[in-house]
N, C-alpha and C positions, 0 to 999 in steps of 0.2 A: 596492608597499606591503608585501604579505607572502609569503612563500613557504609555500603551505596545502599537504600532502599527506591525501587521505581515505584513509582505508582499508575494504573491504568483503572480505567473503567470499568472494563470489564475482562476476564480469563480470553478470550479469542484474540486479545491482543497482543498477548504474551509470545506471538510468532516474531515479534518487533525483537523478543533477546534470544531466540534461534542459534544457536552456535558463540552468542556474545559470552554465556554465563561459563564456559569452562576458560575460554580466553583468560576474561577478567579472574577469576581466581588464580591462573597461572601466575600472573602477576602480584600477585596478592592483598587481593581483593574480595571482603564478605560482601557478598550478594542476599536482600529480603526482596518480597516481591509482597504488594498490596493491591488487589483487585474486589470488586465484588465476587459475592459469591457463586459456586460452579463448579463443575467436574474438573474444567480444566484445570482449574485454579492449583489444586490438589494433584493431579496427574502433572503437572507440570515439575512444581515441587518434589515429587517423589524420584520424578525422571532427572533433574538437573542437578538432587540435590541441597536446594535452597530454603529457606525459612518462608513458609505463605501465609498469607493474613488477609480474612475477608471483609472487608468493610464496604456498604451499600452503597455503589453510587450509582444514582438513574442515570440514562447515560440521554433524558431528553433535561430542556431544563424548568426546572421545578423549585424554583426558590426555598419553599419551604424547608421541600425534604432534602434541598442542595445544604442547607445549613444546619442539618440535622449530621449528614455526611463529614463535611467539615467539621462538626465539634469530636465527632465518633475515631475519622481520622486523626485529629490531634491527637486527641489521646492515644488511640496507635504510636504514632511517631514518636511521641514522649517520652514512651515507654521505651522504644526500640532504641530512642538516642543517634541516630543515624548521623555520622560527617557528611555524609551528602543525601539530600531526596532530588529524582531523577524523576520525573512526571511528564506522562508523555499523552499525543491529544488533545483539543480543544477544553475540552470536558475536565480530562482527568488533571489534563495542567491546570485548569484554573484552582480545581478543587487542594490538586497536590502543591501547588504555591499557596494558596491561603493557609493550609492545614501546618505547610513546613513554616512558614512566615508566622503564624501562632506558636507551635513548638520548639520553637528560637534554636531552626536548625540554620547551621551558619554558610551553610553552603548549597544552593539550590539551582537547579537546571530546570530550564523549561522544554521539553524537544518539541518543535514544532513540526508537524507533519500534515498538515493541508490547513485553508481555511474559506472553511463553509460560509462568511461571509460574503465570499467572492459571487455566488449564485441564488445570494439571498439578496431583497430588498425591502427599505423603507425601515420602520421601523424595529425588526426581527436584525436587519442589517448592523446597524446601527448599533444594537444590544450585541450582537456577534462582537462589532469590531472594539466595543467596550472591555467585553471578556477577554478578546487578547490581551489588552494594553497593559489591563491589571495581573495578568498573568508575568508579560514582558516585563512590569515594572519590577515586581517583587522577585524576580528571578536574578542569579547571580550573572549567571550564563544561559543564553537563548540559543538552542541548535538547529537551523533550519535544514531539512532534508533534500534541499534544491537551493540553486543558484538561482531559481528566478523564483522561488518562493522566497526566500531573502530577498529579493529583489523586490517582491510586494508587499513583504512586510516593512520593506524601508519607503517605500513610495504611499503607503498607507498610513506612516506616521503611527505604526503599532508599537516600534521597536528603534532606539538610534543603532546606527550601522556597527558604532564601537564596541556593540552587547551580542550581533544576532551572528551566527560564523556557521560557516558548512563543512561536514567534514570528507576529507578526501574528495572526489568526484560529485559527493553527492548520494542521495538513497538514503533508505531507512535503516538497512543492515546491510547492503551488501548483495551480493548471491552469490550463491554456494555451485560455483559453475565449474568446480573441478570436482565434485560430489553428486548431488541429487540432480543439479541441471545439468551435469554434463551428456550431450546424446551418447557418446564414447561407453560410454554406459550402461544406461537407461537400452540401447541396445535397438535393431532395429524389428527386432523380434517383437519388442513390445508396440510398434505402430501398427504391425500384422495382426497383433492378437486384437488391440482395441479396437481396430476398425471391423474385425470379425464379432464383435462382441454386440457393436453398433449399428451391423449391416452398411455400413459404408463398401464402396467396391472399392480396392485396391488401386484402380485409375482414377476414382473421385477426387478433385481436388476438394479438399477438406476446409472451409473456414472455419476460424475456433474464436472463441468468444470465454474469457470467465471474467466471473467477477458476478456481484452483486448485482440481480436485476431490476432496477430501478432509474426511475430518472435522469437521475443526474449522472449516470454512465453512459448516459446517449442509446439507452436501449429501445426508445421511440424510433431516433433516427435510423438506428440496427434494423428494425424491422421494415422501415420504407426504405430502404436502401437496398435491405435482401431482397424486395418483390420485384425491383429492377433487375439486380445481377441475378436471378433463377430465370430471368424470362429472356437473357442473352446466353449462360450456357447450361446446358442441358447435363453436363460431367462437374457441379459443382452442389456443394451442401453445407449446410450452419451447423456445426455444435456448437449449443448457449451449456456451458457449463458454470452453474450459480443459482443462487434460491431466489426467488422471488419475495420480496420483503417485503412489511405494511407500511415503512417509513419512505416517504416519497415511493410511493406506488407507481406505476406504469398502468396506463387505462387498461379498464378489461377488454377492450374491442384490442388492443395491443397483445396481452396475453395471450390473447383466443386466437391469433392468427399466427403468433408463435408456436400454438400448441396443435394447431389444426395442419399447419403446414406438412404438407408430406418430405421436404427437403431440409427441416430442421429438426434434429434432432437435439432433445433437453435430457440434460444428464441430473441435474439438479448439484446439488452440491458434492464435491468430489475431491480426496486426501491425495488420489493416486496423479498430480496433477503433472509430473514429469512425463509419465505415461503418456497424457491423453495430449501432451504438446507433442511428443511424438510425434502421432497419431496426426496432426497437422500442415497442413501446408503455409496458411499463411493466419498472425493473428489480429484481430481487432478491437481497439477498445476506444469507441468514441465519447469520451466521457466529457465533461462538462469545467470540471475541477479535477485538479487533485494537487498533492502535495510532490509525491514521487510515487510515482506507478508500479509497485514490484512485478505487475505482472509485463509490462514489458520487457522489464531486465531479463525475466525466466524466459520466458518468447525467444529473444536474441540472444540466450547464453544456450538454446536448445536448439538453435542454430534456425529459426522463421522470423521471417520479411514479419513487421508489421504496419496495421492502417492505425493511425491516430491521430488526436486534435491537438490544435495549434495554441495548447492554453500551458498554467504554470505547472509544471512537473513534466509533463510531456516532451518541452519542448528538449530538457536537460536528459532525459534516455532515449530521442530517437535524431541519429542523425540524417536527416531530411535528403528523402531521394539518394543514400547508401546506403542505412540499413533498416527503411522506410520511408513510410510516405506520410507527409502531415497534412492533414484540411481544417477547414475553420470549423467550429465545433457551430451543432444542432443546423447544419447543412444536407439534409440526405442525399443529395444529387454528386456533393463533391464526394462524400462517401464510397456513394456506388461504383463512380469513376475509379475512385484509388484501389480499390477491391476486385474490381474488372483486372486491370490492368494485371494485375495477380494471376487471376484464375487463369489470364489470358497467357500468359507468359509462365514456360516453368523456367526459363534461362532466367528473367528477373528475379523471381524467386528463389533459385541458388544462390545467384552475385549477391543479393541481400540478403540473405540465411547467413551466408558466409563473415558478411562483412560487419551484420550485427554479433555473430559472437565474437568477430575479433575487439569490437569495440567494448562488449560489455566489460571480456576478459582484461581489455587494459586499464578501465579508468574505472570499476565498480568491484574490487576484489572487496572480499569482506573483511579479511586482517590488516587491508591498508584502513578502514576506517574503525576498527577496533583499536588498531596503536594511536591513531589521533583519540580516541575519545578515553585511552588512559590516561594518553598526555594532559588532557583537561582535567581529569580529576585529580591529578597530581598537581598542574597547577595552580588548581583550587586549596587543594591537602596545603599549600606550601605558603597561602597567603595567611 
């Protein structure tokens, strides 16, 4: 049908076509992928099948070598002739709309998945909200991964409302909750094993944390929030599963009390992560931003309550006080509370186990939002 190429920043984000790329070929559809270069990049391709092309883009920004990227891109695209380019991220959309906008490809998507402006200011701000716009402009179709991220990019004057469309429920891909997330599965053998692996006691209530350790996930207020809830029960513990990044760092007085803590355990970065939700009672991500949180849809399709902030993305995967609890973000006090209230309660903790995997499973299947994003590229194909 069409010949899509996406483009991303970097190979780690290649989790964003997860189960999309055999879809899309059922239908008939060629799939390329274009990222900087990487293991992944290559292992991805080899697994999926698809055509891979590594062209360098930094993924902070750097004018110079940003338009060093975009001539190297073009030429990529030129080459490849692609009916649609599919460019996904702040970064890689700007770069993959200018690149397809020089290569006079005639059909371009921009997917929007968060924006980092929302947590930036002044002048950095400013320059962020500039890079959407020109992104938004030159794109045929803008897909935002949330309803109330479309909601900020239309109240932000990034995007008119007649261009930017969410698809299905919402989210980035989906999740895979009759597969990898589902507990039915994953088994409950494997929470036995993990928490033996971990030294967690079988009656610990477990809080789980992944993601990326950094700032603007609220992993400041993670840490003053846990010094409160360990000094109310005595049968509770943190797993932070996530790396510790240089990019917006977390102070080292933060670090150091994460790492010195005897009630938290750091797993670092971790593939087995259906396992270690398991392995969970309740999860938390008190982030700052985001676009659409995949890790709460996996949380609530593995059937755990979660703690999260009252900001955009969030607000569209948890539904408030049924199958979680939301607080206003860089609060540690409200935090504490909503995480007590967990540890405190395992009957709350089933009713909302329960009623976040009902809800993921209705409104975030991953094939309802693969048939809507054929229908787009069809409708594109047709104009």
């Amino acid at each position: 049908m069409a010949h899509i190429v996406h483009v991303m920043t970097v190979p780690e984000s290649l989790g964003f076509l997860r189960g999309q790329v055999a879809f899309m070929k059922s239908r008939g559809h060629t799939l390329s992928v274009v990222t900087s270069p990487g293991d992944g990049l290559r292992e991805f391709g080899e697994r999926e099948g698809v055509e891979t092309y590594a062209v360098e883009m930094p993924r902070k920004i750097t004018p110079g070598k940003d338009l060093e990227s975009v001539a190297r891109l073009t030429a990529q695209l030129a080459k490849l002739s692609p009916d649609i380019v599919h460019a996904h991220t702040p970064k890689g959309g700007l770069l993959g709309m200018m690149a397809a906008t020089a290569a006079r490809v005639s059909r371009r998507i921009y997917h929007m998945r968060g924006l980092p402006m929302e947590t930036a200011q002044g002048a950095k701000r400013a320059l962020l909200a500039t890079t959407e716009r020109v992104s938004c402009a030159l794109a045929h179709k803008v897909i935002a991964v949330s309803p109330s991220l479309r909601g900020a990019a239309i109240e932000h004057r990034l995007c008119p409302a007649s261009k930017i469309r969410v698809l299905a429920g919402g989210s980035g891909n989906g999740v895979d909750a009759f597969g990898r997330f589902d507990p039915s599965k994953v088994g409950v053998e494997a929470r036995l094993d993990v928490r033996r692996e971990l030294g967690v006691e079988q009656d610990t209530v477990l809080v789980g944390f992944v993601g990326r350790l950094v700032r603007d996930k609220g992993v400041v207020e993670l840490a003053e929030a846990w010094s409160e809830v360990r000094k109310r029960f005595s049968n509770a513990k943190l797993i932070v599963v996530g790396p510790f990044e240089e990019r917006d760092p977390v102070p080292d007085s933060v670090r150091r009390a994460l790492e010195e803590d005897p009630t938290i355990v750091l797993t670092g970065s971790r593939k087995d992560t259906p396992r270690l939700y398991a392995a969970m009672d309740v999860v938390v991500l008190p982030t700052y931003r985001e676009g659409f949180p995949n890790v709460l849809l996996e949380a609530g399709s593995m059937q755990k309550p979660v703690v999260s902030t009252r900001v955009t993305g969030c607000i569209d995967a948890v539904d408030d006080q049924r199958t979680g609890i939301l607080v206003p973000a860089r609060e540690s006090r409200a935090l504490a509370e909503a995480i007590s209230r967990y540890v405190d309660s395992a009957e709350l903790r089933e009713k909302h186990g329960l009623a976040a995997r009902e809800h993921v499973c209705a409104r975030f299947d991953r094939e309802r939002i693969w048939t809507e994003l054929d229908a787009l590229y069809r409708e594109l194909m047709r104009r």
